[in-house]
Backbone bond lengths (Angstrom), bond angles and torsions (degrees), N, CA, C in turn:
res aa  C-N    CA-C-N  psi(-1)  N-CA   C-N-CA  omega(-1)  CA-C   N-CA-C  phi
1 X - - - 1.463 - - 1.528 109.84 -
2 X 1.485 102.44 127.85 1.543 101.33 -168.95 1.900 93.47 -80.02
3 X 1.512 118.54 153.07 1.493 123.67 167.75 1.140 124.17 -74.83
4 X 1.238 133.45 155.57 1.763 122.82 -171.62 2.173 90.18 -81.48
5 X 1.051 123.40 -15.90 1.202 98.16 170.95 1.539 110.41 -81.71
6 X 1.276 141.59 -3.53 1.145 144.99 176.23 1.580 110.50 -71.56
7 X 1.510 101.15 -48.98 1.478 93.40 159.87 1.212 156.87 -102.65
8 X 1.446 102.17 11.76 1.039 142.25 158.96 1.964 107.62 -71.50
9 X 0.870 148.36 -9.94 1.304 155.15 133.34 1.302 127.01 -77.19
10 X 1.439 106.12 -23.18 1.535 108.03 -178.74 1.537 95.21 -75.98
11 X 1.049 103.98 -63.83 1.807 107.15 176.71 1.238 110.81 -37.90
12 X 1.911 129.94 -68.30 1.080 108.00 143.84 1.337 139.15 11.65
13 X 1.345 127.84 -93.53 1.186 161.95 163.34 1.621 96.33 -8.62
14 X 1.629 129.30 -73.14 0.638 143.14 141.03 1.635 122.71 34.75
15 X 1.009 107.09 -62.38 1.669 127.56 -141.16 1.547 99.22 -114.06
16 X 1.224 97.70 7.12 1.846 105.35 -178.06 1.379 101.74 -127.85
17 X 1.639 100.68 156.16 1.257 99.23 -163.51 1.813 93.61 -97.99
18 X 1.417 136.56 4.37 1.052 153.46 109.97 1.345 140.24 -137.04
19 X 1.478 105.44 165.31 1.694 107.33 -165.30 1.130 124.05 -53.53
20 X 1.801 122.10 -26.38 1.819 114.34 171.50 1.372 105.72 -57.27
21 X 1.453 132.92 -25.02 1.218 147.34 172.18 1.773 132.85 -22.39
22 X 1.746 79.32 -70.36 1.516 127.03 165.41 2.025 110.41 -68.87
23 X 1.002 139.82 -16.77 1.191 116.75 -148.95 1.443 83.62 -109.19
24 X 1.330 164.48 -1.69 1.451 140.91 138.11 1.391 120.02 -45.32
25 X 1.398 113.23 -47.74 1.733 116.15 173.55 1.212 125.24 -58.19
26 X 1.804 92.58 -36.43 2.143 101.60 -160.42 2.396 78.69 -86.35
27 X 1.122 138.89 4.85 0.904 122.19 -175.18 1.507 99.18 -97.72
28 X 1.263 122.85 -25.55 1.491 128.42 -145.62 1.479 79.94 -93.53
29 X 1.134 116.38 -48.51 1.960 128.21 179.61 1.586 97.93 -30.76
30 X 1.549 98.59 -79.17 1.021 116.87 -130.20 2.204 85.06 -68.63
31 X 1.076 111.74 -38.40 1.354 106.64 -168.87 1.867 110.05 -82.68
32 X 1.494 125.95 -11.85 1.208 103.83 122.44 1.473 146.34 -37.14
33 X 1.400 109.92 -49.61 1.681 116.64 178.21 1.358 124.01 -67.28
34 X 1.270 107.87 -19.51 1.561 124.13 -168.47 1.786 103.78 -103.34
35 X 1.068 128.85 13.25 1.438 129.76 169.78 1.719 97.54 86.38
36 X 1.236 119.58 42.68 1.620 112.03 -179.89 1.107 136.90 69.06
37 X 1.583 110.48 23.01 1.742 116.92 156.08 0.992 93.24 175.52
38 X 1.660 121.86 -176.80 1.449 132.01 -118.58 2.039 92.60 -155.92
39 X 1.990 73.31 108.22 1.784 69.59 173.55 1.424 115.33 -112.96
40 X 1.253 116.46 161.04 1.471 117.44 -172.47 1.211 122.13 -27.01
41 X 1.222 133.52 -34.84 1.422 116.20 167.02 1.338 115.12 -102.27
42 X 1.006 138.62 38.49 1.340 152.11 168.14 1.306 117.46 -86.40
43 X 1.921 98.87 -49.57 1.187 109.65 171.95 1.459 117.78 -77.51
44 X 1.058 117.35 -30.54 1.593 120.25 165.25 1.774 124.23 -39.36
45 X 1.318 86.27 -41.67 1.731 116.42 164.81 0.962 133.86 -35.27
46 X 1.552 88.35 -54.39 1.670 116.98 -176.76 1.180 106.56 -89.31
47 X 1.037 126.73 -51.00 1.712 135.79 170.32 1.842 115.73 -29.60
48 X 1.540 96.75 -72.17 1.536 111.40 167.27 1.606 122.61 -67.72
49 X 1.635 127.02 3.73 1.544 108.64 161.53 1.281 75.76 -98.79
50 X 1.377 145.21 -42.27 1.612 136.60 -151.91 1.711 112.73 -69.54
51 X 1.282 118.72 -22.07 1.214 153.68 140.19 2.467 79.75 99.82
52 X 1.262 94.92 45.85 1.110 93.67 163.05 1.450 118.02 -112.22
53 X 1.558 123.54 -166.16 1.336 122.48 166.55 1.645 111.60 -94.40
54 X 1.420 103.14 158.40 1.522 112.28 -166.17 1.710 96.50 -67.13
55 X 1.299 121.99 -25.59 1.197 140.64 -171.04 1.504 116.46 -44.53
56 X 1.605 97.79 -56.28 1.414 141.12 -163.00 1.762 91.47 -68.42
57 X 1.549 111.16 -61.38 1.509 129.34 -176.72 1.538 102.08 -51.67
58 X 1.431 124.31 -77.56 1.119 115.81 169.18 1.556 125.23 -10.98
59 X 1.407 101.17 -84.39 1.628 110.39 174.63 1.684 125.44 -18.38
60 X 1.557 82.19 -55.50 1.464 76.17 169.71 1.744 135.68 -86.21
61 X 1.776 94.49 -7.91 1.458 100.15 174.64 1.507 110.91 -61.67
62 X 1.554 115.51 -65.35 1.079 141.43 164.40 1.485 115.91 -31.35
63 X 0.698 112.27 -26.36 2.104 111.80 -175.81 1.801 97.06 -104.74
64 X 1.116 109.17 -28.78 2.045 92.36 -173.64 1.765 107.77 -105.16
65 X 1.726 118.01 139.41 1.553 100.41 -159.46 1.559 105.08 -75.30
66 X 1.504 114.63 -9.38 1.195 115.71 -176.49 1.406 114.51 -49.66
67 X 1.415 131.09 -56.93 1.384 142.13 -174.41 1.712 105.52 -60.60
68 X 0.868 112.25 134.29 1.562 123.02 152.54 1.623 124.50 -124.00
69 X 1.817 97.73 143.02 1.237 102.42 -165.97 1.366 102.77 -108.13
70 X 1.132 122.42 41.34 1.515 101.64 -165.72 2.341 86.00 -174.48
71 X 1.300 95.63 141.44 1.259 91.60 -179.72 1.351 116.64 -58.64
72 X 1.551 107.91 153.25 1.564 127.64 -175.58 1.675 117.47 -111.79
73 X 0.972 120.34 164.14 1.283 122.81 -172.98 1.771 108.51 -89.37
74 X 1.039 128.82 -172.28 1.314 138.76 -178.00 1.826 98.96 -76.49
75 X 1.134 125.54 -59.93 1.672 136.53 166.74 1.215 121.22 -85.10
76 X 1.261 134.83 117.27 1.464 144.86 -157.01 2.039 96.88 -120.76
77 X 1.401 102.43 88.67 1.412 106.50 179.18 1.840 97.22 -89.27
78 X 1.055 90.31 143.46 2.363 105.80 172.72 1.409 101.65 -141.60
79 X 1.187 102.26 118.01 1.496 113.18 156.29 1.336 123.18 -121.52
80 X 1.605 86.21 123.66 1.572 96.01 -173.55 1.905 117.11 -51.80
81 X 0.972 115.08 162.19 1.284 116.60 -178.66 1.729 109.71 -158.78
82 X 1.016 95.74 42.85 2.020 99.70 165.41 0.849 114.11 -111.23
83 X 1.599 139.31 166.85 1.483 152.01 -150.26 1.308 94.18 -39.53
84 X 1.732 116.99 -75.80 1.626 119.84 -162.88 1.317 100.43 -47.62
85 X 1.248 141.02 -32.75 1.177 122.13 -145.69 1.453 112.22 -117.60
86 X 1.481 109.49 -7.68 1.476 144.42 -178.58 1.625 103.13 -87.32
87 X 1.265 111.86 -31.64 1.389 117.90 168.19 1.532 131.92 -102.30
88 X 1.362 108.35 12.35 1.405 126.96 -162.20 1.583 104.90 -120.34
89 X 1.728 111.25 -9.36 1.360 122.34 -162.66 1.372 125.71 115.76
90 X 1.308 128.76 -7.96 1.436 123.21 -164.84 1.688 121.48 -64.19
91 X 1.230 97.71 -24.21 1.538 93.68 159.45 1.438 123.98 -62.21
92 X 1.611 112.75 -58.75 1.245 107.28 177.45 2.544 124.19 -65.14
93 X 1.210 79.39 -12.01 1.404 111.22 176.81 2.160 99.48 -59.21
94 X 1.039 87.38 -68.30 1.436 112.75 170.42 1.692 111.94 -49.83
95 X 1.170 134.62 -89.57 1.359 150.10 139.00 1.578 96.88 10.51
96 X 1.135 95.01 -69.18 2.123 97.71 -163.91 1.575 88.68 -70.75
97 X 1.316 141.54 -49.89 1.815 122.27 168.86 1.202 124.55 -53.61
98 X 1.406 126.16 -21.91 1.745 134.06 174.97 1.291 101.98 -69.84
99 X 1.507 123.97 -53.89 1.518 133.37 161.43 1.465 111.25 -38.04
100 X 0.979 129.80 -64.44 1.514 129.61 -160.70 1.302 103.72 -85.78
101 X 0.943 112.87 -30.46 2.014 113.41 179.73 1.592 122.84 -96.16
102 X 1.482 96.99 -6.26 1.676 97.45 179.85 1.207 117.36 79.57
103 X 1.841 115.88 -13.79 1.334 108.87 -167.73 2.027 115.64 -121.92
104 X 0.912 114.25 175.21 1.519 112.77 173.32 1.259 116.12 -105.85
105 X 1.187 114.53 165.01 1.655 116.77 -167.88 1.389 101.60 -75.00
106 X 1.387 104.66 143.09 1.801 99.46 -164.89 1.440 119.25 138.69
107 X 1.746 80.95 -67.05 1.545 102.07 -149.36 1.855 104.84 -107.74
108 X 1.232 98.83 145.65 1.910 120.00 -169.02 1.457 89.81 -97.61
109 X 1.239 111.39 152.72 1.543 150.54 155.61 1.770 109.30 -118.28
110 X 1.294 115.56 157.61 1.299 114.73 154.92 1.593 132.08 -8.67
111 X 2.129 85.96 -81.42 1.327 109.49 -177.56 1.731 101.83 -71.15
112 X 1.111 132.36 -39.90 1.773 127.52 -131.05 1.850 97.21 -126.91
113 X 1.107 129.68 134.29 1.835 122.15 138.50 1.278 77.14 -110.34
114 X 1.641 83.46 157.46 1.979 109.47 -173.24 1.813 96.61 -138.98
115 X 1.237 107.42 81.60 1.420 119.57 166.98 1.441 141.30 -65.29
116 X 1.128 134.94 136.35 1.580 113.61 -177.11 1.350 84.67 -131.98
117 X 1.666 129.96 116.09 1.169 153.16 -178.20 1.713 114.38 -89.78
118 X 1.589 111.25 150.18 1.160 113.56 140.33 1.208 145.74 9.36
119 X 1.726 86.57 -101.44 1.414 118.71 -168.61 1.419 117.84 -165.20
120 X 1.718 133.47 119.85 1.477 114.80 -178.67 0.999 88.89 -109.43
121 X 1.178 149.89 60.80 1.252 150.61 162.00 2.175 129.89 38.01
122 X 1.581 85.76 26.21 1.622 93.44 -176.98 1.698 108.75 -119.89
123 X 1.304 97.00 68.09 1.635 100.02 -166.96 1.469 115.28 -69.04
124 X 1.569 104.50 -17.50 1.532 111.48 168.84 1.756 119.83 -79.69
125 X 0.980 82.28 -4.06 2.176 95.92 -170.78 1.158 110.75 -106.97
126 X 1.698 127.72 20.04 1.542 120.31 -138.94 1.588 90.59 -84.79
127 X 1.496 127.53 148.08 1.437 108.73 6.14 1.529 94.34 -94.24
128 X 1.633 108.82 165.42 1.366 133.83 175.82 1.052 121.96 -100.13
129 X 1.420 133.78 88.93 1.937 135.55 -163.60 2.179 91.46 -108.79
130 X 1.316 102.64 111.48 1.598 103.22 159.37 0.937 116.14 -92.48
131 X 1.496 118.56 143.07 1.422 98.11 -166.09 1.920 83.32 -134.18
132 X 1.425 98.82 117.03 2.145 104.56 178.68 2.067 91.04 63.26
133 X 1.251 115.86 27.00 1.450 117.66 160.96 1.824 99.53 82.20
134 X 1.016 107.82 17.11 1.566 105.96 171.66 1.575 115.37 -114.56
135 X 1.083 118.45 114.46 1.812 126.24 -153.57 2.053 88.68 -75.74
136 X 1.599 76.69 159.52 1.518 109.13 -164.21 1.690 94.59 -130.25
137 X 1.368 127.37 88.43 2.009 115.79 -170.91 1.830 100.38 -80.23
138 X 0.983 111.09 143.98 1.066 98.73 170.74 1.381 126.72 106.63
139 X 1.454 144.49 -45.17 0.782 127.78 -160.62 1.313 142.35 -72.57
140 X 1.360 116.24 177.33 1.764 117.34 -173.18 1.791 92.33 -138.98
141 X 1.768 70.75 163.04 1.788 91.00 -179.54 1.846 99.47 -52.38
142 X 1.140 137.75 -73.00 1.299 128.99 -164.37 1.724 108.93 -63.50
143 X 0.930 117.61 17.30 1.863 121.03 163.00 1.266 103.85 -103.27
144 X 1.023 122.51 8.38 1.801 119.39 -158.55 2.014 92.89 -88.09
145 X 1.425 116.81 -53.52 1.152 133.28 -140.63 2.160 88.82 -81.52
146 X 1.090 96.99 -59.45 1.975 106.58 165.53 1.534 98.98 -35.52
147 X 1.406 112.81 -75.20 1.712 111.78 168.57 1.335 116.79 0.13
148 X 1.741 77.90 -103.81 1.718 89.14 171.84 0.930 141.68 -2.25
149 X 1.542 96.93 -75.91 1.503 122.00 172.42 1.518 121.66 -22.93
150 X 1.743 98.13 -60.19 1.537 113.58 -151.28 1.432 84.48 -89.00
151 X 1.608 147.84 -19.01 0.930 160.92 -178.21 2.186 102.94 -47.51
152 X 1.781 87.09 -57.25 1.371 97.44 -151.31 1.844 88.65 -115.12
153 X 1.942 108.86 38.09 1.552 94.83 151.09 1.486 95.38 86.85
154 X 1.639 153.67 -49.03 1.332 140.35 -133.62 1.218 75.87 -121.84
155 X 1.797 92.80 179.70 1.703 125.50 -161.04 1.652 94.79 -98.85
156 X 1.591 114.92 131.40 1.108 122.41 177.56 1.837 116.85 -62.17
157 X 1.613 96.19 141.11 1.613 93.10 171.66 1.530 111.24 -44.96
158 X 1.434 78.80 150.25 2.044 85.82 174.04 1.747 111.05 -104.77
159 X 0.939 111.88 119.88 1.649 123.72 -164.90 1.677 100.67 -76.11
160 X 1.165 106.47 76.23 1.757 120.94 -174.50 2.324 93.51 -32.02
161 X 1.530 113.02 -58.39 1.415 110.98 178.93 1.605 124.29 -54.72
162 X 1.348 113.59 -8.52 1.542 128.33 -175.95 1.509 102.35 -82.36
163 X 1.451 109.26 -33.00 1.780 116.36 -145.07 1.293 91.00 -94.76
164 X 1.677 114.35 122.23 1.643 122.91 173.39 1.319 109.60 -67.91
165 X 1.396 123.06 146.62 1.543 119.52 171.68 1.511 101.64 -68.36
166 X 1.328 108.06 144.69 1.485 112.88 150.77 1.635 131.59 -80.73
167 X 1.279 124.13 113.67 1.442 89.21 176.03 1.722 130.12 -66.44
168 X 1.395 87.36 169.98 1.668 96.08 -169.11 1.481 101.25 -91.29
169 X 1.598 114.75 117.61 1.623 108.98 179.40 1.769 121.95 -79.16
170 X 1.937 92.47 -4.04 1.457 66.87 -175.24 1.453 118.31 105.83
171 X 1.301 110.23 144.88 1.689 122.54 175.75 1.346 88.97 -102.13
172 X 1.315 149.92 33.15 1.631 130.27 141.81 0.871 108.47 -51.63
């Protein structure tokens, strides 16, 4: 029994004037359908409506950061990490999410993958944090923890050094 994602690429398929053509889209498809990345026979999947080798599919999973081969968490954090953004903080950018998430860049939890990317392509915004593929311009290590926060529903820490004193008026 062929899968409705099988033909759902063939159709795909379609719209190219050949199938190496098609196999970034029928990949992006297919790892929507599969809960957000692409397991070994998924790509096989894709390979055989694409009437390529799984080989071929791979390659390209493996080379673009978009694809994932390996399960993801519920929140898909990326931080860019190229020159602009390497010089703007993205290390420490990074660092302050390992802190708050418990985890290292790399590595998935349930809730969190904690990525350190490429490139998100906002070299004027550096640093660049996507967070589920929706860009973040700007940020710094002490925005990380507010993030979070608003990430996971609760009220951001309050940065006691941010908060101006008020003066005291007094029982006059």
């Amino acid at each position: 029994m062929v899968s409705t994602l099988s033909n759902e690429i063939r159709e795909l398929r379609t719209r190219y004037p050949e199938p190496r053509s098609a196999v970034m889209p029928a990949l992006q498809l297919a790892q929507e359908r599969r809960g957000g990345w692409l397991p070994e026979a998924t790509l096989r999947e894709v390979a055989d409506a694409l009437e390529l080798t799984p080989a071929y599919c791979l390659s390209i999973a493996s080379f673009y950061d978009m694809f994932h081969l390996e399960p993801i968490g519920e929140t898909v954090i990326e931080v860019c990490t190229n020159v602009s953004c390497a010089l703007n903080g993205a290390q420490q950018v990074v660092e302050a999410f390992e802190a708050e998430l418990g985890l290292s860049a790399g590595e998935t939890s349930p809730a969190y993958t904690l990525r350190a990317v490429e490139c998100l392509g906002g070299c004027g915004w550096a640093t660049v944090v996507a967070v589920n593929n929706r860009h973040r311009l700007r940020v710094r290590a002490e925005d990380v923890p507010a993030l979070v926060a608003e990430l996971e529903g609760r009220e951001p820490p309050v940065d006691d050094a941010s908060e101006e004193e008020q003066p005291d008026d007094g029982d006059a």
